[in-house]
C-alpha positions as CSV (number, residue, x, y, z in Angstrom):
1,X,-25.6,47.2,15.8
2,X,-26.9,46.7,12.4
3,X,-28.2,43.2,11.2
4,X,-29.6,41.1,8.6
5,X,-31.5,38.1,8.8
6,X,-31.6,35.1,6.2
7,X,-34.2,32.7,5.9
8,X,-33.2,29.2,4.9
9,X,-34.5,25.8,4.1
10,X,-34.7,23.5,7.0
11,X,-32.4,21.2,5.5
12,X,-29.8,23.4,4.4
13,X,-30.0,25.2,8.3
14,X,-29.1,21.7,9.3
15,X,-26.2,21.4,7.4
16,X,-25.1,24.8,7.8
17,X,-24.7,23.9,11.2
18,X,-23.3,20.7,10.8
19,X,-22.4,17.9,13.6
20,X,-22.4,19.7,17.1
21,X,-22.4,23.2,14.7
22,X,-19.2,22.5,13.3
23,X,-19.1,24.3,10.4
24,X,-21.5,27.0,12.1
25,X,-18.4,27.3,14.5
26,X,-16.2,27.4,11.3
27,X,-18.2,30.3,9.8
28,X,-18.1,32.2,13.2
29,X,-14.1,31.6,12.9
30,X,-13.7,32.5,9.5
31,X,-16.0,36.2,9.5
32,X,-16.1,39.0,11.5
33,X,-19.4,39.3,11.1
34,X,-20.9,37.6,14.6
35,X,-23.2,35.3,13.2
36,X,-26.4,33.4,14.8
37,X,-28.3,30.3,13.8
38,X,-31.6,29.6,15.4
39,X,-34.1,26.9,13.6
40,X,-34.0,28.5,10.0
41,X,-33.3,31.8,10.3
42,X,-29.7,33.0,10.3
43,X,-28.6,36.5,11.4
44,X,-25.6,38.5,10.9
45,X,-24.3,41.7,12.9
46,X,-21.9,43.7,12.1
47,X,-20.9,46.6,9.9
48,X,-22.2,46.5,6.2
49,X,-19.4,45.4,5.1
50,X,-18.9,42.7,7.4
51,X,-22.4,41.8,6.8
52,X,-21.7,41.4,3.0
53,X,-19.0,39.9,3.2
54,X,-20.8,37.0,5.6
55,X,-23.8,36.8,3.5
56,X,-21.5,36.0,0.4
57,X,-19.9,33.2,2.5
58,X,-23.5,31.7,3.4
59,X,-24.7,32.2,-0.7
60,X,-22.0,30.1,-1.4
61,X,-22.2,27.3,1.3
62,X,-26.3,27.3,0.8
63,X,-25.7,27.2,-2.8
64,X,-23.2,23.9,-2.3
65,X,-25.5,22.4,-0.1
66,X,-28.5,23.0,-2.1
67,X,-26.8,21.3,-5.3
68,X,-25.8,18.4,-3.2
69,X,-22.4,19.0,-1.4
70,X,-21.5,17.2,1.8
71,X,-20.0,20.5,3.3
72,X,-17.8,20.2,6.4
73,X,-15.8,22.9,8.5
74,X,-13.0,22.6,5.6
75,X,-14.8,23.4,3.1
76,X,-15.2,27.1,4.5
77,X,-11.5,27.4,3.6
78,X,-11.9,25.8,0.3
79,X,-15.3,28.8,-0.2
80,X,-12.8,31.9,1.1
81,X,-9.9,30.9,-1.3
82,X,-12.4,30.9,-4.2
83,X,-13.9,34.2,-3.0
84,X,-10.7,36.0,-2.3
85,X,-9.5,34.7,-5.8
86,X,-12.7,35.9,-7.5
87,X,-13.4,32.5,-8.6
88,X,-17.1,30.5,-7.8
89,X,-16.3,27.7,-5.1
90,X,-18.4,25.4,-7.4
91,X,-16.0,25.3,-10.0
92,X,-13.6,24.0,-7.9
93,X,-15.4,21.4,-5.5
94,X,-17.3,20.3,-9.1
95,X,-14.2,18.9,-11.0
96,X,-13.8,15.5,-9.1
97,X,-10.7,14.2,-9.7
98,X,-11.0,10.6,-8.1
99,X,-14.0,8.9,-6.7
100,X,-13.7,5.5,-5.5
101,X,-16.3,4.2,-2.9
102,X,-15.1,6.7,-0.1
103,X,-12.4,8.7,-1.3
104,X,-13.9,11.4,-3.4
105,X,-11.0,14.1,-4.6
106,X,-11.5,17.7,-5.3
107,X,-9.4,20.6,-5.5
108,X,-9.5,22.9,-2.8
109,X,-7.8,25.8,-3.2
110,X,-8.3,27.7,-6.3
111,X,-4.1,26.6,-6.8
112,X,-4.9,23.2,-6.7
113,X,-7.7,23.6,-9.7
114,X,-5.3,25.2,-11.6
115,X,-2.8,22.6,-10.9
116,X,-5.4,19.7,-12.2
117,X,-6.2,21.6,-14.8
118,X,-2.5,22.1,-16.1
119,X,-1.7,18.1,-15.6
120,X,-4.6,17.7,-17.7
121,X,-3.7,20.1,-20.6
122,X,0.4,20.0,-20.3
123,X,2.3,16.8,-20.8
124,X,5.3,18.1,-18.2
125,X,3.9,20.0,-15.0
126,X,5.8,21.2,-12.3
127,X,4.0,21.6,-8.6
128,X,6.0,23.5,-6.4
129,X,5.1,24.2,-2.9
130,X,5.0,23.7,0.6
131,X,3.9,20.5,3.0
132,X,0.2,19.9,2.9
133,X,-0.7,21.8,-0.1
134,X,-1.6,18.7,-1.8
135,X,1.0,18.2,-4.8
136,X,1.7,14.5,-4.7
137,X,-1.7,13.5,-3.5
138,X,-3.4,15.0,-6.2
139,X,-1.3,13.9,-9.1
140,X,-1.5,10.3,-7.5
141,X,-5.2,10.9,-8.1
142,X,-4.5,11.9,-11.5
143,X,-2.3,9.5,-12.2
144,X,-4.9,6.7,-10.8
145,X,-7.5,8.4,-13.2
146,X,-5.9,8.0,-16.3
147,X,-5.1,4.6,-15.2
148,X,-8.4,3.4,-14.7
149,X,-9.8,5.2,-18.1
150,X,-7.5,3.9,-20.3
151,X,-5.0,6.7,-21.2
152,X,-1.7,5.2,-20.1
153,X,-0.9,1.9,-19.7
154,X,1.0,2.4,-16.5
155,X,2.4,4.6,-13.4
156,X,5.5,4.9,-12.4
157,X,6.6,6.9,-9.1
158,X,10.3,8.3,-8.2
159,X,11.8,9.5,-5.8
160,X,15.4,10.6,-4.9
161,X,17.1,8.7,-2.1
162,X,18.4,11.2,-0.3
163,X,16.5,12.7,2.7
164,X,18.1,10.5,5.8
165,X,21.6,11.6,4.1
166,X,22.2,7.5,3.4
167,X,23.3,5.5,0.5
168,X,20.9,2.8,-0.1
169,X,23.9,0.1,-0.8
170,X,24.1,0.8,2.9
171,X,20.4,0.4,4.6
172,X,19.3,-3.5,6.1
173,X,17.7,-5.5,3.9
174,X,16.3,-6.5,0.3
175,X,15.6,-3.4,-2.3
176,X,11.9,-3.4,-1.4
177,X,13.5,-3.1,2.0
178,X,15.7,0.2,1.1
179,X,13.3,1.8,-0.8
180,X,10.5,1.7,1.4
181,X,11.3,4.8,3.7
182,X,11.9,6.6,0.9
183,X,9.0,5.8,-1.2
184,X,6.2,5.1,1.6
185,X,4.0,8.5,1.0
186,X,3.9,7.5,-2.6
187,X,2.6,3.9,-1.2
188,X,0.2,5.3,1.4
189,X,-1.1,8.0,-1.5
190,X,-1.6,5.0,-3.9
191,X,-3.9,2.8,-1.4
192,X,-5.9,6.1,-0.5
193,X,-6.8,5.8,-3.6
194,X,-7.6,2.1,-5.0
195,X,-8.5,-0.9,-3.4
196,X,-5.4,-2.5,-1.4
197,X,-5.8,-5.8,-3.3
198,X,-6.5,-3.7,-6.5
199,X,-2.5,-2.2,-5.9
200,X,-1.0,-5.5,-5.1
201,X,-2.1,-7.0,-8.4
202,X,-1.2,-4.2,-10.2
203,X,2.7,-4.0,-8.6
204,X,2.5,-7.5,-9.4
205,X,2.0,-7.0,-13.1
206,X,4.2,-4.3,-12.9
207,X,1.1,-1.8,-13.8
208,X,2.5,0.4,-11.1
209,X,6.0,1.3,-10.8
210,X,7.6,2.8,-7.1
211,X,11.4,3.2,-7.9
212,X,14.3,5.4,-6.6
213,X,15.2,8.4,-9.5
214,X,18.4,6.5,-9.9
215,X,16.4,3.5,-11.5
216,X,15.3,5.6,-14.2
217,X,18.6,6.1,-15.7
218,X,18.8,4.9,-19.3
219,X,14.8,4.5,-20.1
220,X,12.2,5.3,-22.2
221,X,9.2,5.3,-20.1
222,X,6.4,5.2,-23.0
223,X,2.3,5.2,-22.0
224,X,2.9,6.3,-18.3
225,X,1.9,8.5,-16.0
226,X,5.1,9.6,-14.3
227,X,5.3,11.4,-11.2
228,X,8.5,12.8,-9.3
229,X,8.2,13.5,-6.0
230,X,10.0,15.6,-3.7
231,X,12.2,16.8,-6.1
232,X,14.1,19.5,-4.4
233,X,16.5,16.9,-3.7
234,X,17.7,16.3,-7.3
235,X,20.5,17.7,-8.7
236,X,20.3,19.7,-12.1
237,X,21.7,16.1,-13.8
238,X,19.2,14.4,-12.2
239,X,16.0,16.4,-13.3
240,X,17.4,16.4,-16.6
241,X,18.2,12.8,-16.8
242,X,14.8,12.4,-15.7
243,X,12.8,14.6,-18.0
244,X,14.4,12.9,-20.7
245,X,13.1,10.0,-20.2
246,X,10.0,11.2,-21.3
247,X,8.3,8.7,-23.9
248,X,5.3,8.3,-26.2
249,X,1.6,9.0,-25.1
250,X,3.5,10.2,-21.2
251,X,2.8,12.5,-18.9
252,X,5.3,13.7,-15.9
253,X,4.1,15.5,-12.6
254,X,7.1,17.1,-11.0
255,X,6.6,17.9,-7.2
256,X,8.9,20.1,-4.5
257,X,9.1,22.2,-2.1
258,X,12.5,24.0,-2.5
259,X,12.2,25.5,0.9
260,X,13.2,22.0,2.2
261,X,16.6,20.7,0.6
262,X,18.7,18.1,1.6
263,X,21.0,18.2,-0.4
264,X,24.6,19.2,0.5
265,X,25.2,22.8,0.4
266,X,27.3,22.7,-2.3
267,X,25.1,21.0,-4.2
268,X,22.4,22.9,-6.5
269,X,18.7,21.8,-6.2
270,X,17.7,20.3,-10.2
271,X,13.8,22.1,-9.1
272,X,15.7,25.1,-8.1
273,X,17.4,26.0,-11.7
274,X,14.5,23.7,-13.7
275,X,12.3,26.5,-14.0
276,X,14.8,29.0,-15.3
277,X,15.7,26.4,-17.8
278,X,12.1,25.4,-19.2
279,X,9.5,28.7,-18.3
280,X,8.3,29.2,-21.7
281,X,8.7,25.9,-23.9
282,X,5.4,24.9,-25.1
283,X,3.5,21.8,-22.9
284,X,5.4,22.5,-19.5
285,X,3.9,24.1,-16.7
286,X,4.8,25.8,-13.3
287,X,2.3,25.9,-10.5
288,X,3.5,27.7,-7.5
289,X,1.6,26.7,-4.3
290,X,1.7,28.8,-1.5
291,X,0.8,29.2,2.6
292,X,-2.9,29.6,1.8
293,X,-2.8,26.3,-0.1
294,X,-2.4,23.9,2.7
295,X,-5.1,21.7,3.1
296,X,-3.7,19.8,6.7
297,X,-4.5,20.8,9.9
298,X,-4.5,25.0,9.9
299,X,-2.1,25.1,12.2
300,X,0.1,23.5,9.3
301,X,-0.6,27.3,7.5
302,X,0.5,29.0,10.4
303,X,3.7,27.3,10.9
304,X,4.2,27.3,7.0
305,X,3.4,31.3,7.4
306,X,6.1,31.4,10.2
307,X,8.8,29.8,8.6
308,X,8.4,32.1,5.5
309,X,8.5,35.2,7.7
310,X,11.6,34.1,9.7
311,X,13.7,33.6,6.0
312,X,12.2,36.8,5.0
313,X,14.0,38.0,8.3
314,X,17.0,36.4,7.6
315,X,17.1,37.7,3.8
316,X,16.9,41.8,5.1
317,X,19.5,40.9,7.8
């Protein structure tokens, strides 16, 4: 069988393999080139083309090491969508997002750099996707960037009440109390991201908004960063009353996955018809995520994969 052999640094060898040859293991997974590591020297097998395309895998993890990346077994996926996409991993996994003391946020799909890119440049963008492709936790990061420099004066976070099918006149307790279930993700997303007593003074201030979409009724929400999340569950009134709220020195981040509606079936989805309504005006933006953007477990992908076959079935029948 045919096979090449690369000589590496030491260090780079090292974290190649990563802890217990983790992300050796990933390689292995993610070629079908078989692929060896022993000391420096790496070795492929295979076809030519297998061999090529397993030596452009390794350029681009040694070249991310060698400039200082922590890579893991993740990043592989994050390397193979940039490759596939004919974009340079680096370009991606270089445009950090976030960084506070741990949490350091990339993009990592070449989706999710075009996403970041299009909240950046557009003042209305639309994410539109499945779970786990990382649409609300990446405009949270946005959102807590342009916090922290200086470019809005506040964030505000919505959602629509809807998903347990319950009116909030009728849940236990306070409003903090009924909105919690509903709004929790955007909570969690927020403390990923900023120091826990950091948040607390800033809800206290009212720096950081967390409100049900039926609080936004009637405003003007001026120097904000405002992000909508699962919005699927609006109705056409509802997205527009929202987007019209839409003030002075704002952005809005608008976030759904319309494969998961909860609406009733008689109702229309407001993320469903939005993009009919708006593709074209100038400073509004659609990015479509799909299957090979999910960045959870990879079993996630599967099962996303799955459940877009069987509708596909369902559609020809």
């Amino acid at each position: 069988m045919p096979r090449r052999t690369l000589t590496l640094d030491n260090d780079v060898a090292a974290e190649l393999a990563g802890s217990q040859d983790s992300v050796l293991k990933a390689l292995r997974d993610r070629t079908t080139s078989k692929v060896h590591l022993r000391g420096n020297m790496l070795t492929l097998e295979g076809d030519e083309k297998q061999m090529d395309e397993a030596a452009r895998l390794v350029d681009e993890m040694v070249g991310l090491i060698e400039d200082g990346h922590e890579v893991e077994p993740t990043t592989l996926d994050s390397v193979t969508n940039a490759i596939q996409s004919s974009r340079r991993p680096k370009e991606m996994l270089d445009d950090v997002v976030w960084h506070n003391r741990n949490t350091r946020v990339v993009p990592k799909t070449v989706n999710q750099k075009v996403y970041v890119d299009a909240i950046r440049e557009k003042t209305i963008t639309f994410g539109i996707g499945p779970a786990g492709t990382g649409k609300t936790f990446l405009a949270v990061a946005m959102a807590a960037a342009a916090l922290i420099e200086g470019e809005v004066q506040r964030i505000i976070l919505t959602r629509p009440a809807v998903e347990a099918g319950e009116s909030l006149g009728f849940l236990p307790g306070d409003l903090q109390a009924k909105v919690d279930p509903y709004l929790r993700p955007l909570f969690d997303a927020l403390y990923d991201m900023l120091d826990p007593d950091r948040v607390n003074g800033y809800f206290d201030r009212g720096v950081i908004e967390v409100a049900p979409l039926a609080f936004m009724r009637g405003r003007t929400l001026n120097d904000a960063f405002v992000i909508l999340d699962e919005a699927q569950n609006t109705t056409p009134e509802q997205m527009k009353m929202f987007l019209t709220r839409l003030g002075f020195n704002s952005k809005m981040v608008v976030t759904g996955d319309v494969t998961q509606i909860d609406l009733p079936r008689d109702s229309k989805s407001g993320l469903v018809v939005v993009r009919d309504i708006l593709e074209g005006i100038e400073d509004v933006d659609f990015v479509m995520f799909g299957g090979a953007d999910v960045v959870r477990h990879r079993l996630v992908q599967k099962i996303v994969a799955a459940y877009g076959e069987h509708a596909e079935r369902g559609q020809v029948k």
